[in-house]
C-alpha positions in Angstrom: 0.0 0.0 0.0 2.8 2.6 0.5 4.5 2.0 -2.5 1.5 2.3 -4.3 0.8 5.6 -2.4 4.3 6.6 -3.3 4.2 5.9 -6.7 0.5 7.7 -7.0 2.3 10.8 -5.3 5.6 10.4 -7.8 3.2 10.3 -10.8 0.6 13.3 -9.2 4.2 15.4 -9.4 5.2 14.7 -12.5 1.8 15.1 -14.0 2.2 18.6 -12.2 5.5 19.0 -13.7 4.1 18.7 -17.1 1.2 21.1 -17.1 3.7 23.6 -15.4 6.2 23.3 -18.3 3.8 23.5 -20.8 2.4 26.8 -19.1 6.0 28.1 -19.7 5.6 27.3 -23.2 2.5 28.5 -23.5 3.1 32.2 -22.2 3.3 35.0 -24.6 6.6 36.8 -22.7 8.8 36.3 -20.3 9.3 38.4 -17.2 12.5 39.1 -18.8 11.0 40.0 -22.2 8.5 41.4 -20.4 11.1 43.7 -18.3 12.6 44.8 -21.4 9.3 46.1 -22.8 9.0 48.2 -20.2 12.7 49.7 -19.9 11.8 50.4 -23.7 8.6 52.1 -22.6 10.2 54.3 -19.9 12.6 55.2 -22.3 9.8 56.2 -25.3 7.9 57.9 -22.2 10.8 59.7 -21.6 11.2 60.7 -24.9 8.0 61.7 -25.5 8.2 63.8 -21.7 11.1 65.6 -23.1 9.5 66.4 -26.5 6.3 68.1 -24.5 8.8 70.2 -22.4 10.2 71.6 -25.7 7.0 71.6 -27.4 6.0 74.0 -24.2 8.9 75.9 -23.8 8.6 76.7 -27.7 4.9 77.5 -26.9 6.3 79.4 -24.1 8.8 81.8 -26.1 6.5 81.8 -29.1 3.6 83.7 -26.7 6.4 85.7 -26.0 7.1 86.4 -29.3 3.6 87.3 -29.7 3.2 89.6 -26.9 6.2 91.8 -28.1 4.2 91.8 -31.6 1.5 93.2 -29.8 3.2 95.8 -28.3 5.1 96.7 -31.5 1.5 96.6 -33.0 0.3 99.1 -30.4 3.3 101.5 -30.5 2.8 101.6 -34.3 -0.7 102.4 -33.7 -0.3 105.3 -31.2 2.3 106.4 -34.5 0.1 105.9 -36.9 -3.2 108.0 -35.0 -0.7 110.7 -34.2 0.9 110.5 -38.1 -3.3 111.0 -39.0 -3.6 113.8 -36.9 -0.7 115.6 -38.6 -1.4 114.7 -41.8 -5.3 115.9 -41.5 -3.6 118.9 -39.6 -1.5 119.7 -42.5 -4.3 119.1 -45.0 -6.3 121.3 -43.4 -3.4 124.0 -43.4 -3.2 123.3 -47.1 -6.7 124.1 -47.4 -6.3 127.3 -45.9 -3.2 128.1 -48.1 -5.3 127.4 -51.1 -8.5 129.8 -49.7 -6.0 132.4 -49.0 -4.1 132.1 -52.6 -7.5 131.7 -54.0 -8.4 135.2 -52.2 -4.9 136.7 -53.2 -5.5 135.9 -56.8 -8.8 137.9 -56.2 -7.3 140.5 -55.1 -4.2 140.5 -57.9 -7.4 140.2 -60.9 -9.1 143.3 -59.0 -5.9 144.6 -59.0 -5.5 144.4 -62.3 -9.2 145.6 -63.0 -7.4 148.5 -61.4 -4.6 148.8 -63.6 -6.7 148.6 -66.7 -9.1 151.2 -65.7 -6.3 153.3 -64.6 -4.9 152.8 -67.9 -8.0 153.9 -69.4 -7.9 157.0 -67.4 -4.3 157.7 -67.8 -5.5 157.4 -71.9 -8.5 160.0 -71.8 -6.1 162.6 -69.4 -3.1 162.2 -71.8 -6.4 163.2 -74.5 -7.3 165.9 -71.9 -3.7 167.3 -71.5 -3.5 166.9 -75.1 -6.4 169.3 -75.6 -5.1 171.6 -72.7 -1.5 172.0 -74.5 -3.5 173.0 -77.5 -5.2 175.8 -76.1 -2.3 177.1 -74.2 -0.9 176.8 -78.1 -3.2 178.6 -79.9 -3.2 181.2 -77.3 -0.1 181.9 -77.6 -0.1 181.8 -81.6 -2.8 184.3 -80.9 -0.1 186.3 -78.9 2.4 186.2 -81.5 -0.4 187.3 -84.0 -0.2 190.2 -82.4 3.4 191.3 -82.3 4.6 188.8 -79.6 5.4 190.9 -77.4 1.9 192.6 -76.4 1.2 192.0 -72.6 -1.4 192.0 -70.4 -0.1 194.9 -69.2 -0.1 196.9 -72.4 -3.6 195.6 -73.3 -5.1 197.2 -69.6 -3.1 200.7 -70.7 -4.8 200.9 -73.8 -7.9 201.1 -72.4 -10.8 204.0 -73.7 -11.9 204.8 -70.6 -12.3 204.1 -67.5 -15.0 201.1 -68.0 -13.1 200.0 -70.9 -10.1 199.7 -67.8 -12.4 197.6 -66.1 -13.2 195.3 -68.4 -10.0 194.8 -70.2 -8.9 194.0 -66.7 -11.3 191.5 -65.5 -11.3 189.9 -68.9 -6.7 189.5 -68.4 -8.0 188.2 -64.9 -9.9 185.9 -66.1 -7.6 184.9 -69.1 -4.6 184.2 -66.4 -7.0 182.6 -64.1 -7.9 180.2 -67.0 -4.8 179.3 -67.6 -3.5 179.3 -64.4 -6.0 176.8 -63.8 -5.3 174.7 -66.7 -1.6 174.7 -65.6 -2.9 173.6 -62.2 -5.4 170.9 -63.1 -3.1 169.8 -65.6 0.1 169.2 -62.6 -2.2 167.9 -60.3 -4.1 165.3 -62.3 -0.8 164.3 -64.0 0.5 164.3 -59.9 -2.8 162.1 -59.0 -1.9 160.3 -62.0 1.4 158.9 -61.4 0.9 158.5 -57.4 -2.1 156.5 -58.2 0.3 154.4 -60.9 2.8 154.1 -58.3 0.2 152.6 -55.8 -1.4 150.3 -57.6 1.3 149.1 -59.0 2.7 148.6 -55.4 -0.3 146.5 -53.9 0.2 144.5 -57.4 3.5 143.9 -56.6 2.9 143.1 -52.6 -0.4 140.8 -53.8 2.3 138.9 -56.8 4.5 138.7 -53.3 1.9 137.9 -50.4 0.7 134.8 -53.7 4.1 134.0 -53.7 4.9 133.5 -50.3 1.9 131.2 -50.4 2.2 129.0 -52.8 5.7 128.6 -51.4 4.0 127.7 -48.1 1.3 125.5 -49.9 4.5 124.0 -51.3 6.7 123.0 -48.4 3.0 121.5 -47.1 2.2 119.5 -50.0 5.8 118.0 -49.2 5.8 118.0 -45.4 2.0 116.4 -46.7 3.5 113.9 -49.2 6.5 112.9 -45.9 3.3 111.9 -43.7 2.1 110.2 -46.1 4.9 108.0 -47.2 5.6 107.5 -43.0 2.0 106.4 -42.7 2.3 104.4 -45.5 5.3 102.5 -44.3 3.4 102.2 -40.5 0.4 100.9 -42.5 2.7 98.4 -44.4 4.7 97.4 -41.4 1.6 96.8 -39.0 -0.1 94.9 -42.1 3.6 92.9 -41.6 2.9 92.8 -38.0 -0.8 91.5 -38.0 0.0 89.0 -40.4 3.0 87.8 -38.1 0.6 87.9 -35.2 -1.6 85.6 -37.1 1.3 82.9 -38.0 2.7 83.2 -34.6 -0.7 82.6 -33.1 -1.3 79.6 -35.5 2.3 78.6 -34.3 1.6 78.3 -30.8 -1.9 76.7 -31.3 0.7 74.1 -32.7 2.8 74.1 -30.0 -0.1 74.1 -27.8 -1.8 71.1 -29.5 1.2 69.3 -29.7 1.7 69.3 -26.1 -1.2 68.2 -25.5 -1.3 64.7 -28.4 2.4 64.2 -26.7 1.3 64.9 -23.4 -2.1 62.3 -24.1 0.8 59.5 -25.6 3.0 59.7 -22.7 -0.1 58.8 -20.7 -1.3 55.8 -22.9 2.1 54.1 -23.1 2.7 54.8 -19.4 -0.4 53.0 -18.7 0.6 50.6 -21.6 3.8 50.4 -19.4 1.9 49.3 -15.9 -0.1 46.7 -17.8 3.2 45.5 -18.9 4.2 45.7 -15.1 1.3 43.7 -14.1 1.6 41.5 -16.7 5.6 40.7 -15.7 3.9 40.4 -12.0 2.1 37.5 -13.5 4.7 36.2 -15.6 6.9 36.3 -12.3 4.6 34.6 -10.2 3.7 31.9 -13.1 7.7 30.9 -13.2 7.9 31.2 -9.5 5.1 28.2 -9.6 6.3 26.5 -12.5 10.1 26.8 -10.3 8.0 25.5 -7.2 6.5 22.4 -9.0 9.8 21.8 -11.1 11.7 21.6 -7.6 8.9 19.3 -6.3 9.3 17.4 -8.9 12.9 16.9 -9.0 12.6 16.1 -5.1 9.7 13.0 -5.6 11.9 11.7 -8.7 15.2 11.7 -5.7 12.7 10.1 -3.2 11.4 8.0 -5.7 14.5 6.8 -6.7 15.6 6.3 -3.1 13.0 4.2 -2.5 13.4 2.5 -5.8 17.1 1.1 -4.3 16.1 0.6 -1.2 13.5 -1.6 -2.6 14.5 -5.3 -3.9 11.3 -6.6 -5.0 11.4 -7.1 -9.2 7.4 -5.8 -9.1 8.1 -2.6 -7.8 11.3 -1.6 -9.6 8.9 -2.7 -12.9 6.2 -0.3 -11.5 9.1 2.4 -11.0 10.0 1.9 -14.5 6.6 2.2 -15.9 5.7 5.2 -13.5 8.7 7.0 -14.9 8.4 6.3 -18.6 3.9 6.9 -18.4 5.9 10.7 -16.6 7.8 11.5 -19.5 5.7 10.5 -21.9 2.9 13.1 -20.7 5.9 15.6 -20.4 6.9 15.0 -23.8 3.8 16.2 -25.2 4.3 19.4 -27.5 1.7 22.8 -26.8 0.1 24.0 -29.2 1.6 26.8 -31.1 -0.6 30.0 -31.4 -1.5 30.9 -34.7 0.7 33.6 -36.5 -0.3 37.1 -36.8 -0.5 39.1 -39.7 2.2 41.4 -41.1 1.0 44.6 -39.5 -1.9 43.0 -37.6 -3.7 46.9 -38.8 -7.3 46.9 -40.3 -8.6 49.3 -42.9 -9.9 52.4 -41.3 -13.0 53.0 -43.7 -14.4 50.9 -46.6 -14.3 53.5 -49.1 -11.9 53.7 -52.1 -8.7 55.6 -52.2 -8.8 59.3 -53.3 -5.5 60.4 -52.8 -2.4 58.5 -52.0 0.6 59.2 -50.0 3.3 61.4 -51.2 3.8 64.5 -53.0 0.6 66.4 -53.5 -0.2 69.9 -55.3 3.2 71.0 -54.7 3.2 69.8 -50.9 3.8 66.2 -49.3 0.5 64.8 -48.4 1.5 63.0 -44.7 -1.6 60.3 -45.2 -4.5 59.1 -47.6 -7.7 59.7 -48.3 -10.8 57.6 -48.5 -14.0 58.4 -49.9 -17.7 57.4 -49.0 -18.8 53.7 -50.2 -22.0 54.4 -49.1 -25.1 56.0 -47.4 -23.3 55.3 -43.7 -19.5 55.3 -43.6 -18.0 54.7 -40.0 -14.4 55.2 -39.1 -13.0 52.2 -37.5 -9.8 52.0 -35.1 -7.2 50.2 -37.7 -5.8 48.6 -33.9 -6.6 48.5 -30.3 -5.3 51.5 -28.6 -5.8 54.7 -26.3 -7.2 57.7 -27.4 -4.4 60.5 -26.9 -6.6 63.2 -28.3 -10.1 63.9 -29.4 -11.0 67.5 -30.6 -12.1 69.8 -33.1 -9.1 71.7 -35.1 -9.1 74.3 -37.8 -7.7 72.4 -40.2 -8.2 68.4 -38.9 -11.7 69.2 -38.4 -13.0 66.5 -36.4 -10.2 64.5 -35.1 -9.0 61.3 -33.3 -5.4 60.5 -32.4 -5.0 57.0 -31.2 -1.8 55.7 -30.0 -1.1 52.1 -30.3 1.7 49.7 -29.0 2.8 46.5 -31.5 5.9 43.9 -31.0 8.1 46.7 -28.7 6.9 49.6 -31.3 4.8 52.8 -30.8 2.3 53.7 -33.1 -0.1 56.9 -33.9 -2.9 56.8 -36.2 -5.1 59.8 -37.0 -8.6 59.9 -38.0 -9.6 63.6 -39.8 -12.8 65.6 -41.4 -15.1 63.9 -39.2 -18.6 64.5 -39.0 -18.5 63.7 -36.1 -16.9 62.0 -32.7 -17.4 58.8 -30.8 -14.7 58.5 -28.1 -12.7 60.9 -25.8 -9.4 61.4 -24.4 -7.6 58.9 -22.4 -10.1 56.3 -23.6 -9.1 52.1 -24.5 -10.4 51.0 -28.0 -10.5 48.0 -29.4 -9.5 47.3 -33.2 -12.5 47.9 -35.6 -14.2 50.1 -33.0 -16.1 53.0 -34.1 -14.4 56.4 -33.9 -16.6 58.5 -35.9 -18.7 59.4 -39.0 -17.1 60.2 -42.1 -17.4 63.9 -42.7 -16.5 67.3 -44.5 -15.0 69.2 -41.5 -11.9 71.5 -41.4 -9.9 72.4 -44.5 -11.7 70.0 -46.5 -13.6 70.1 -49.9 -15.8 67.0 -49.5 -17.1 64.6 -47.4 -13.7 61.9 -46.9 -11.3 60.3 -44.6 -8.0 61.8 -44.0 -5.8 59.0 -42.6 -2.4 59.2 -41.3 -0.1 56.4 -39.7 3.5 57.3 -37.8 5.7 55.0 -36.9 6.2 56.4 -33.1 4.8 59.3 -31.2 3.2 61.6 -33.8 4.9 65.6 -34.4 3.8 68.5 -35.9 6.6 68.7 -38.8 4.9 64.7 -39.1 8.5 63.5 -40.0 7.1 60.4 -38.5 4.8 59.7 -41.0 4.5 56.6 -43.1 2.3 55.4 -46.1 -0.4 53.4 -44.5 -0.2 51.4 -48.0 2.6 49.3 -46.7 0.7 48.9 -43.7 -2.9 48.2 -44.8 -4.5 46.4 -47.8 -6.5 48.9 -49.0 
């Protein structure tokens, strides 16, 4: 009976011994494998830690960037509304140059009315002194008539008589008087004549100034005017230059910004890719221990067995040994069966639609993915492999858009999911291959309804040097 119990307890270890070595077989990893994966993970995390610093710190100086834009922007501004003021200032002193010329040249054509009637009236006295010279000619023609030398004197003398005297004398005193008075109207109109020249011509000559002066001024403010403009110009040119660098360096640091965020969301999935590694090393560790535990069990029935074995003499049992021992190896012998090979990529297509544009140069740029159109009335987008969702948002240009990180054989992966109508998971969520993302859609920079697809071979980065044609990947 006790070597019948020992053989039954011999066999019940080795039995155990088999199932415990064809666990080990059966296991996907190691603990050491299984270590290994996850010193490559820290190191990826790591990577990908570092990569978010500098994707912030470039965020970081790029805001920077754009606040000094700002305040170049304003300081131009305050230049530009005091550059407006003068200019409209100057305009407006133009304006008044050009009422006061206009009034100057007003008063130079009055002026000149001036001059022409003067001209006229210098014309009819040079007539009227004409006339006057005459009579003081035949006058004294009549004087020489009679002897030349007859005075008024002489014609008084010869009076008759006393009235005679009279007369004779009021009529010499009224002959001197008449042409004492022509001699005197005749100075002092040909006086009033050529003062009145003199002062006309004057004001003409002080208006042809004073119009002068003005348009000189008018001048030198059409330049200073023409200066403003050309400064105003160049503010308007360089704040243009200045909006449209606030613009790109706004756009850049949503980049940075977004970047952060995808690297910060993949250093999250493959650290919690990492601790189901750790746990899964935990159980690979405590398996071996087990299979270590049973294996040294083993090995300790087989030396009690065989301890036994010599100490027994009987021909039956050493037989019964025999046949314990072979029936033992024959059950360990036994090969597990080998799990059934994956595919190349072990990625599914993302959509069922045909390919509208492939990978590669594209319109004088390098498409980063490819595009699938509709195949039907309903067209879901399917997760090409199990994996985390890193982000899930809406962008200007991506649209509607799903990054999924994935981890295959040791190797990251990123796959993105664009234009779509809309969104089925969220950040920091576990999918499983063929899972539905979203519905295909015509959101972002996009000019029809289509999936943009893009696969990079680790984390993914703005530049997208990463990215591979998902045609070597995926049958599509």
């Amino acid at each position: 009976m006790r070597k019948i119990v020992s053989m039954f307890s011999i066999f019940a270890l080795l039995l155990a011994g088999t199932f415990a070595g064809s666990a080990e077989k059966v296991m996907a990893k190691s603990s050491s494998e299984l270590q290994q994966e996850i010193n490559e993970l820290k190191k990826k995390q790591a990577e990908l830690d570092e990569k978010r610093a500098n994707a912030i710190e470039n965020k970081d100086e790029t805001e920077s960037e754009l606040n000094d834009n700002i305040a170049k922007q304003e300081k131009i501004d305050a230049q530009m509304k005091e550059l407006d003021q003068k200019v409209s200032n100057t305009a407006s002193d133009i304006s008044s140059k050009e009422e006061q010329i206009a009034k100057t040249n007003n008063e130079i054509e009055q002026t000149e009315k001036e001059i022409k009637q003067l001209k006229k009236e210098i014309k009819e006295l040079i007539v009227s002194i004409a006339e006057r010279e005459q009579l003081l000619k035949d006058r004294l023609r009549t004087l020489q008539k009679n002897g030349g030398d007859i005075s008024y004197l002489e014609v008084i003398m010869d009076s008759k008589d006393f009235g005679d005297f009279l007369n004779r004398t009021s009529a010499v005193n009224k002959i001197m008087g008449q042409d004492q008075k022509i001699l005197d109207t005749h100075q002092s109109e040909k006086k009033s004549l050529e003062e009145k020249k003199v002062e006309v011509e004057d004001k003409k000559k002080q208006l042809e100034t004073k119009k002068s002066n003005l348009e000189e001024q008018k001048k030198q403010l059409e330049s200073l005017k023409a200066q403003l403009d050309e400064q105003l110009d160049q503010k308007r040119e360089l704040m243009d230059s200045l909006e449209q660098k606030e613009q790109e360096l706004h756009d850049k640091k949503m980049e940075f910004s977004e970047q952060a965020e995808i690297l910060q969301g993949q250093a999250a999935a493959i650290k919690a890719e990492r601790q189901r590694t750790q746990q899964s090393k935990q159980e690979a560790e405590e398996r071996e221990a087990a299979a270590a535990l049973a294996a040294k069990k083993k090995r300790e029935a087989e030396r009690k067995a065989e301890q036994e074995a010599q100490s027994n003499n009987s021909s039956n049992g050493s037989s019964s040994s025999s046949n314990s021992t072979n029936s033992g190896n024959n059950i360990s012998s036994t090969p597990a069966p080998a799990p059934s090979a994956p595919s190349s990529s072990g990625f599914i297509r993302p959509a069922a639609g045909p390919v509208t544009s492939t990978f590669g140069p594209r319109w004088g740029t390098q498409h980063p993915g490819i595009d699938l159109g509709r195949a039907g009335a309903s067209n879901p987008i399917k997760a090409v492999a199990s994996g985390t969702v890193i982000k899930s948002y809406y962008s200007s240009s991506y649209g509607n858009v799903v990054f999924l990180s994935h981890l295959k054989g040791g190797q990251v992966y990123t796959t993105v999911y664009a234009h779509m109508q809309n969104r089925a998971v969220s950040n920091g969520q576990s999918v499983q291959q063929g899972q539905v993302l979203g519905e295909m859609g015509n959101t972002g920079y996009s000019t029809g309804t289509h999936l943009h697809f893009e696969l990079h071979v680790g984390p993914w980065n703005a530049s997208k040097t990463n990215a591979v044609n998902p045609s070597s990947y995926i049958n599509f």
